[in-house]
C-alpha positions as CSV (number, residue, x, y, z in Angstrom):
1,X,9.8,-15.2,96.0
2,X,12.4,-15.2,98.8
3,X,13.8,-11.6,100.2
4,X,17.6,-13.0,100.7
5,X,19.6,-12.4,98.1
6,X,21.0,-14.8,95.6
7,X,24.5,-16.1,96.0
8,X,27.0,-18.2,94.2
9,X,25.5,-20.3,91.9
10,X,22.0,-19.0,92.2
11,X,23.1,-15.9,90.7
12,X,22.2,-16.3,87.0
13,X,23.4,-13.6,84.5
14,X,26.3,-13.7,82.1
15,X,28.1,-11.0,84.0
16,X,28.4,-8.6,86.9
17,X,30.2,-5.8,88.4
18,X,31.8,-7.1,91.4
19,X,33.2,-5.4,94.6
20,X,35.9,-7.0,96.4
21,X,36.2,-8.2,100.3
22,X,37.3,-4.8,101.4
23,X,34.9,-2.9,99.4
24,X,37.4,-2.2,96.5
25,X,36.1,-1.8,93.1
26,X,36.9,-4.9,90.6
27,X,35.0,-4.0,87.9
28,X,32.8,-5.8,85.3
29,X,33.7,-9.7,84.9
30,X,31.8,-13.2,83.7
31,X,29.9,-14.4,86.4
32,X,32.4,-17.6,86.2
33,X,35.7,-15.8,87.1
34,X,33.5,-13.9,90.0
35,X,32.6,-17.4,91.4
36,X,36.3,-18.5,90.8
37,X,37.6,-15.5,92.8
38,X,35.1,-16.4,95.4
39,X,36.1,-20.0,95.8
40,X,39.7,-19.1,95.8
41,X,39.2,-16.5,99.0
42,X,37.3,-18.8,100.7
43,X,34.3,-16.9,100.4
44,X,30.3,-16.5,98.8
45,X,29.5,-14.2,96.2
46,X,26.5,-12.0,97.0
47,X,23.9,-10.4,94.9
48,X,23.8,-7.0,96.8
49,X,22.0,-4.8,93.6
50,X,20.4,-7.1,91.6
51,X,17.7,-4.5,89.5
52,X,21.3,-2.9,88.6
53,X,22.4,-3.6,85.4
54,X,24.9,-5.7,85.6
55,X,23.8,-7.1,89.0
56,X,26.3,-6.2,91.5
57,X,27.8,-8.3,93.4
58,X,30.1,-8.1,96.5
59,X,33.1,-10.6,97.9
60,X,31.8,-11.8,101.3
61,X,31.3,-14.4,104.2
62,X,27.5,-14.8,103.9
63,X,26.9,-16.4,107.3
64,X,28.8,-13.7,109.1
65,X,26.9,-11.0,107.3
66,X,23.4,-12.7,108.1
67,X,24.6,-12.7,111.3
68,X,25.3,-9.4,111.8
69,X,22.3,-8.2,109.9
70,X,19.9,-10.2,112.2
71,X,22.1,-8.5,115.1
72,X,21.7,-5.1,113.7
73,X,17.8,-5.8,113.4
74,X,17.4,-7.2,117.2
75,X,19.2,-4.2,118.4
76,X,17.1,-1.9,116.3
77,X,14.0,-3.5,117.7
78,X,15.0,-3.1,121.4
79,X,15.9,0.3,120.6
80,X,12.2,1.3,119.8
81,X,9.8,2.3,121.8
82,X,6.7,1.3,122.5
83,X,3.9,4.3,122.6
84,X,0.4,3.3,124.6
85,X,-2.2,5.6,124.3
86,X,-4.3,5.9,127.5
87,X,-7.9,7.4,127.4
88,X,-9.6,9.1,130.2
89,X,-13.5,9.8,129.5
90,X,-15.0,13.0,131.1
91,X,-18.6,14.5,130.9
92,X,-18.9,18.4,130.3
93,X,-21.2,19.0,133.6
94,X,-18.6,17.3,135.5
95,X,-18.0,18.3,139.3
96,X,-15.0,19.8,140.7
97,X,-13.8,17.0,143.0
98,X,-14.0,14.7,140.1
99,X,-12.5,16.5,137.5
100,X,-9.7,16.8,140.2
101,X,-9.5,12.9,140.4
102,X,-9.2,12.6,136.3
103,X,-7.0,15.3,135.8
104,X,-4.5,13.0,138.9
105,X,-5.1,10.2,136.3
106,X,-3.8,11.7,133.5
107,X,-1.0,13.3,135.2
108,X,0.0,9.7,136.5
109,X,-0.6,8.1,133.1
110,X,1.6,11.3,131.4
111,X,4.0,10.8,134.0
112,X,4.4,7.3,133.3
113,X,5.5,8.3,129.3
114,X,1.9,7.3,128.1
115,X,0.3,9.7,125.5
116,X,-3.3,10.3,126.6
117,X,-6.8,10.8,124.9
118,X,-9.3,13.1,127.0
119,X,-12.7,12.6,125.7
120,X,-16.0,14.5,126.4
121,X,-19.4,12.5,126.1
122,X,-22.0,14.5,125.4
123,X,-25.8,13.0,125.9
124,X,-29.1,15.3,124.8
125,X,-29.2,18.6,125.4
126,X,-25.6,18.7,126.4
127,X,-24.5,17.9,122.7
128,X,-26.0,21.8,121.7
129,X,-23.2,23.4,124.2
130,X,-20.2,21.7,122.9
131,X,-18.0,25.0,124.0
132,X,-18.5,24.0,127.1
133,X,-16.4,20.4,126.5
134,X,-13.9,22.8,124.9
135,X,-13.5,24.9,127.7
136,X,-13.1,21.8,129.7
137,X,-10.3,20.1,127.8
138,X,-8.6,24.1,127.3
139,X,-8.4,23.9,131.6
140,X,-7.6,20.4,131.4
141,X,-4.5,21.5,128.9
142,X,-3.4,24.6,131.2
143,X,-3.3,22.6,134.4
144,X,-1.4,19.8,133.3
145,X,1.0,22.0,131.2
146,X,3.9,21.4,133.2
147,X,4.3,18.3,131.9
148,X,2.2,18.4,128.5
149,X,2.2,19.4,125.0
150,X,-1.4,19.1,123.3
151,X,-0.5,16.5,120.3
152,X,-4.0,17.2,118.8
153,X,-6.7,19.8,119.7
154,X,-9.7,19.5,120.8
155,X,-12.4,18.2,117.9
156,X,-15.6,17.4,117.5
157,X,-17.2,14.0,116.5
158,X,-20.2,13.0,116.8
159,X,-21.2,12.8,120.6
160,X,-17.7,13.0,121.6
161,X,-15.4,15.4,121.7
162,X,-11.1,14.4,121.8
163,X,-8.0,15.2,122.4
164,X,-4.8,14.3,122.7
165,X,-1.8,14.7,125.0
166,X,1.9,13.4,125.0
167,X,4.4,13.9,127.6
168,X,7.1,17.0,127.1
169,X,9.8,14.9,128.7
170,X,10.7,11.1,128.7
171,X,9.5,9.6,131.9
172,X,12.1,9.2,134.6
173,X,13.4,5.7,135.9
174,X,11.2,4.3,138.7
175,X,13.0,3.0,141.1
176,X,11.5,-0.4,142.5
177,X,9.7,-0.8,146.1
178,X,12.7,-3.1,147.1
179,X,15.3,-0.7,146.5
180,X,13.4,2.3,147.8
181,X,12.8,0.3,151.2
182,X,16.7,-0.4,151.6
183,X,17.5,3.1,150.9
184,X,15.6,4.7,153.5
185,X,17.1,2.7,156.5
186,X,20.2,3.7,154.9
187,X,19.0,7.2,156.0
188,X,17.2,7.1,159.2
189,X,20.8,5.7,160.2
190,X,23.2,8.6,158.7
């Protein structure tokens, strides 16, 4: 079953309501005076509603309005964005130095517009303190709340314990190592 719509002598009911070239209404007419109107304008007549009843169909250059609908989706696409969800893995006994080094990480990764999963692994007896992973990812979410929101808190499952973190603002344009190198002569000089 093809998604385009059915034009011109595909479209096979005894009568629809038809909508002219500049969107003006026409009304209801045999599908043969609709395709005679077409071929006198110069141009296809397209399906546009066709579980209506009668099918409506609209006065129209088909090739330009594929066009422009493909045009309309490319743009649509590069307009999206593209959400990568980074994970850094912690342990709840984990020393200060090193928690100092993950929480750089996911300040970098934050920083970059990445949304970011913090997860505790807890082994033995470490899995019968689990507040002590919460408190961990609570300190975690204070530091780093300059530039955070908590997406979703911190749960439980299994051995692991998650959450989640997205950026508060969208990331700022990097500028490239070529163009940061020419600015700062630029500088030194002034």
């Amino acid at each position: 079953m093809s998604t385009e719509p059915r034009i011109n002598d595909r479209i096979r009911v005894p009568e629809v309501r038809l909508v002219g070239p500049n969107g003006e209404q026409v009304g209801i007419v045999r599908i043969e005076d609709a395709l005679r109107l077409a071929q006198d304008a110069d141009l296809d007549l397209v399906e546009v509603a066709g579980q209506a009843r009668p099918p409506v169909c609209k006065l129209m250059d088909y090739g330009k309005f594929k066009y422009e609908s493909a045009q309309k989706a490319r743009e649509s696409r590069r307009n999206q964005q593209l959400t990568v969800i980074k994970e850094q893995k912690l342990r709840p006994k984990i020393d200060k130095h090193d928690y100092e080094t993950k929480r750089g990480h996911v300040r970098r990764f934050l920083e970059g517009g990445n949304k970011v999963k913090v997860t505790i692994m807890f082994r033995g007896r470490e899995q019968s303190r689990p507040e002590l992973g919460y408190r961990l990812l609570q300190r975690l979410a204070e530091d780093i709340g300059d530039i955070a929101v908590v997406e979703a808190a911190p749960k439980q499952d299994g051995r692991n314990m998650t959450m989640v973190l997205a950026p508060t603002k969208k990331p700022a344009p990097r500028k490239s190592a070529a163009a940061a190198s020419t600015e700062a002569p630029a500088e030194a000089e002034a």
